[in-house]
N, CA and C atoms as a LAMMPS dump frame, in Angstrom:
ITEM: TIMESTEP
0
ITEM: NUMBER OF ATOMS
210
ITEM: BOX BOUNDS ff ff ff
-5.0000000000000000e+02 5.0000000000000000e+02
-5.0000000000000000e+02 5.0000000000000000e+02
-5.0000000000000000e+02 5.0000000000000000e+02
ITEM: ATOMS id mol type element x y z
1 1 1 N -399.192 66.518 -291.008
2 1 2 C -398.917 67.495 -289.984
3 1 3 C -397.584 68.174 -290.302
4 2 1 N -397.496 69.455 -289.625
5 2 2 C -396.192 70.187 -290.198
6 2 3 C -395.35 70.618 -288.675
7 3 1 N -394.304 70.415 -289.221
8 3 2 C -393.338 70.85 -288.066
9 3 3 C -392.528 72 -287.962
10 4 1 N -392.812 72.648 -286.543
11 4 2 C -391.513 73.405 -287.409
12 4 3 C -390.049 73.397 -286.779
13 5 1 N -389.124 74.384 -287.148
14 5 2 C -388.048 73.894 -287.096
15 5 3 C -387.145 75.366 -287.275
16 6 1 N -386.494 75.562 -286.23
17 6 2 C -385.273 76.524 -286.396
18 6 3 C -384.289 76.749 -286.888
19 7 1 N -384.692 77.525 -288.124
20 7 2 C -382.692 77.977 -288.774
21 7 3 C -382.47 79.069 -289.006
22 8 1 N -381.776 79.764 -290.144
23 8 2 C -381.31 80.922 -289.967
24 8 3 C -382.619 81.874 -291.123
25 9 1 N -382.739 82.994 -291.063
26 9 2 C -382.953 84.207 -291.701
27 9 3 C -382.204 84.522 -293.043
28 10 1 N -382.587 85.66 -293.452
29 10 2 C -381.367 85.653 -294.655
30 10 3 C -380.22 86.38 -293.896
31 11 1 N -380.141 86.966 -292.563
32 11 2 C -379.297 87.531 -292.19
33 11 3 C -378.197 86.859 -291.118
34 12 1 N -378.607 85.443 -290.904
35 12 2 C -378.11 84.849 -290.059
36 12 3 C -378.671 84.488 -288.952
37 13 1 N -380.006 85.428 -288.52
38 13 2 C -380.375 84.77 -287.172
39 13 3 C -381.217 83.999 -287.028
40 14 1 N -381.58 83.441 -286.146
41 14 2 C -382.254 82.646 -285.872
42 14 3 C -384.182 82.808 -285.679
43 15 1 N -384.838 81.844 -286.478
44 15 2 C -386.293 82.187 -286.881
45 15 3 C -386.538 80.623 -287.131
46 16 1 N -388.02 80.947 -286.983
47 16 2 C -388.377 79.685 -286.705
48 16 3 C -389.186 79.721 -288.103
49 17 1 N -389.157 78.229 -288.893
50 17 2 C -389.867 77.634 -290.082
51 17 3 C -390.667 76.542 -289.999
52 18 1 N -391.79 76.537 -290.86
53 18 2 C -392.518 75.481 -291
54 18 3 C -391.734 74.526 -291.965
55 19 1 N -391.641 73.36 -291.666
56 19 2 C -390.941 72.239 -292.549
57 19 3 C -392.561 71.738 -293.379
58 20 1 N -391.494 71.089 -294.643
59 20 2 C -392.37 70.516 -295.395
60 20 3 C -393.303 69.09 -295.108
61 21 1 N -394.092 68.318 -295.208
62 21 2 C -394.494 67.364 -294.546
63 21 3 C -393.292 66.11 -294.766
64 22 1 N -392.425 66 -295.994
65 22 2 C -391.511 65.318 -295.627
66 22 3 C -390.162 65.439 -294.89
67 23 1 N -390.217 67.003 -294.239
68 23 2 C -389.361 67.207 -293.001
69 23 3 C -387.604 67.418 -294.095
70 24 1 N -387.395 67.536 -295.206
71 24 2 C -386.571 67.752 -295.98
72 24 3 C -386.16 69.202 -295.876
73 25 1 N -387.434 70.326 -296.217
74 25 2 C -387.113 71.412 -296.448
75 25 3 C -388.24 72.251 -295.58
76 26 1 N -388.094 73.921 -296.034
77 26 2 C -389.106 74.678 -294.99
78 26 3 C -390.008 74.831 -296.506
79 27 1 N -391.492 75.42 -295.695
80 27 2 C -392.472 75.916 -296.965
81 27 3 C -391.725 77.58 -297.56
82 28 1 N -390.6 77.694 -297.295
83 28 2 C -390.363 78.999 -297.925
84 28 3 C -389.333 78.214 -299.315
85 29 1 N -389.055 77.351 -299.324
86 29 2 C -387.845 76.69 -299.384
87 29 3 C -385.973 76.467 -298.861
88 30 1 N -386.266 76.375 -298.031
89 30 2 C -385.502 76.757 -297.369
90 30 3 C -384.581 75.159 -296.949
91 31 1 N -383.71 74.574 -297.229
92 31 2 C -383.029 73.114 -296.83
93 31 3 C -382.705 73.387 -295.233
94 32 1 N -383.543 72.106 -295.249
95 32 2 C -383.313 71.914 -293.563
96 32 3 C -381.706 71.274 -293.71
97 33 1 N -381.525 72.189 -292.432
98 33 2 C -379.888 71.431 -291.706
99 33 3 C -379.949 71.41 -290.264
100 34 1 N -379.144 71.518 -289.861
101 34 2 C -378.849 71.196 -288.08
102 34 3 C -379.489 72.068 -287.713
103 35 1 N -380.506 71.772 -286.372
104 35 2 C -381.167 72.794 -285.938
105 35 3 C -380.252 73.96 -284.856
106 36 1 N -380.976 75.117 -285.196
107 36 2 C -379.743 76.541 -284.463
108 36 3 C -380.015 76.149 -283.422
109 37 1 N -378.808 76.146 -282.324
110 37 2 C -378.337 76.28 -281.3
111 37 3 C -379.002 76.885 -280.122
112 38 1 N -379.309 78.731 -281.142
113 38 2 C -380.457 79.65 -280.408
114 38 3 C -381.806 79.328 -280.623
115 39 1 N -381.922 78.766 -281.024
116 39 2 C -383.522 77.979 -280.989
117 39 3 C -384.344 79.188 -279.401
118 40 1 N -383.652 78.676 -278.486
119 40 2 C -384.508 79.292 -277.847
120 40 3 C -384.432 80.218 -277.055
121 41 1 N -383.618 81.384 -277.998
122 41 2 C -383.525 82.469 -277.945
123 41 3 C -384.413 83.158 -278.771
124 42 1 N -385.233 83 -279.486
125 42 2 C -385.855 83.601 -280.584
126 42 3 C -387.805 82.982 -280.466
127 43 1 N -388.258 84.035 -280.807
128 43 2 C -389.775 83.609 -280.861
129 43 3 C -390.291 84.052 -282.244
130 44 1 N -389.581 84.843 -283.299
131 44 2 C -389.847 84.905 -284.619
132 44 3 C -389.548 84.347 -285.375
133 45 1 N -391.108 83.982 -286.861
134 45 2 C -391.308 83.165 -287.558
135 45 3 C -391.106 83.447 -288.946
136 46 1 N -390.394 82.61 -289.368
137 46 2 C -390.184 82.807 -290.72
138 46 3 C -392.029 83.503 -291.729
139 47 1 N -392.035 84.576 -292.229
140 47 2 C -393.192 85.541 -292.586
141 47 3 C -393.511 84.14 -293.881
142 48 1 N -392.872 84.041 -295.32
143 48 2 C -393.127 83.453 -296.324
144 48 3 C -394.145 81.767 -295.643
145 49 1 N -393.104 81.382 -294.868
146 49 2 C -393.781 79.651 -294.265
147 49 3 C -394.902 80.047 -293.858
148 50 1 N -395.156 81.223 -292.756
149 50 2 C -396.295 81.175 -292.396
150 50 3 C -397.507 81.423 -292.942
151 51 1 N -397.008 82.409 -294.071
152 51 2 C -398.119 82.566 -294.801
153 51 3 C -398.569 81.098 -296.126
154 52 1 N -397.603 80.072 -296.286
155 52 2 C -397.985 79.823 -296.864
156 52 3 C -398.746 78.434 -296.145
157 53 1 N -397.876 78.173 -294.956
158 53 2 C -398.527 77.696 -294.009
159 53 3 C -400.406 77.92 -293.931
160 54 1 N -400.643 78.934 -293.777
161 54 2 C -401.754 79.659 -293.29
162 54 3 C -403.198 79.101 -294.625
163 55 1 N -402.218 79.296 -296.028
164 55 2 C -402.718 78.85 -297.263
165 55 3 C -403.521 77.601 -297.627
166 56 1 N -402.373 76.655 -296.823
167 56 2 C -402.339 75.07 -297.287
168 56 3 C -403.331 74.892 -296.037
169 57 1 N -403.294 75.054 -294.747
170 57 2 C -404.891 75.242 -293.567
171 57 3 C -406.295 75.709 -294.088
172 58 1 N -406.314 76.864 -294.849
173 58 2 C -407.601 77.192 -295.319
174 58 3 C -408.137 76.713 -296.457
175 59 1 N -407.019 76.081 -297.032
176 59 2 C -407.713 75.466 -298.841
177 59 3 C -408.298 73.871 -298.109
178 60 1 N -408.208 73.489 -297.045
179 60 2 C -409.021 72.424 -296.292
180 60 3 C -407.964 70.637 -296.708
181 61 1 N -408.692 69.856 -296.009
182 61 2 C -407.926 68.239 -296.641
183 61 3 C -407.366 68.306 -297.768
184 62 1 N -408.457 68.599 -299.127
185 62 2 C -407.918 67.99 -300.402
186 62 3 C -406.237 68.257 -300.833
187 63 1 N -406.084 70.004 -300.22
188 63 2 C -404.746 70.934 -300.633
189 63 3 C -403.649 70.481 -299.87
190 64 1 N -404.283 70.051 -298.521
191 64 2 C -403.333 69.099 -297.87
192 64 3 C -402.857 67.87 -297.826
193 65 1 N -403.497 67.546 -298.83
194 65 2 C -403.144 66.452 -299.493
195 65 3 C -402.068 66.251 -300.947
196 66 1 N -402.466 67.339 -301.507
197 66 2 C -401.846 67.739 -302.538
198 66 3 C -400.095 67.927 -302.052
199 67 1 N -400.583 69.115 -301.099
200 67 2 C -399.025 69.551 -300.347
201 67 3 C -398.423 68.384 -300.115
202 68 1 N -398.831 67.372 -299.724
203 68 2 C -397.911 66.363 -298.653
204 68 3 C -397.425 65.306 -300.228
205 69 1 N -398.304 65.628 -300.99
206 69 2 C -397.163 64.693 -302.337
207 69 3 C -396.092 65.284 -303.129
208 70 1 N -396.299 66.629 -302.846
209 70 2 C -394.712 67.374 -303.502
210 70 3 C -393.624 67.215 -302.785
């Protein structure tokens, strides 16, 4: 299962990411750190996670399986 998790943009603000299944990093690559503050000020999603998000859902179990050992 994937989580996600609030940090910054490339511009500083605040956007929300899908973390990796070991909760280390986002699917854009992105290093998780302290979650933003504005968390819930913001309802936009990091575009790259979601799409790749969207990827690793339609390629079914096997890809999600794959994903969760990198």
């Amino acid at each position: 299962m994937h989580e996600m998790w609030c940090g910054a943009d490339t511009s500083g603000e605040p956007v929300w990411h899908v973390l990796t299944p070991d909760k280390r990093s986002t699917l854009c690559g992105v290093e998780k750190q302290e979650e933003s503050r504005r968390r819930h000020a913001t309802d936009r999603h990091c575009f790259p996670c979601m799409k790749t998000f969207q990827t690793v859902v339609e390629s079914g179990p096997r890809r999600r399986a794959e994903a969760a050992a990198d």
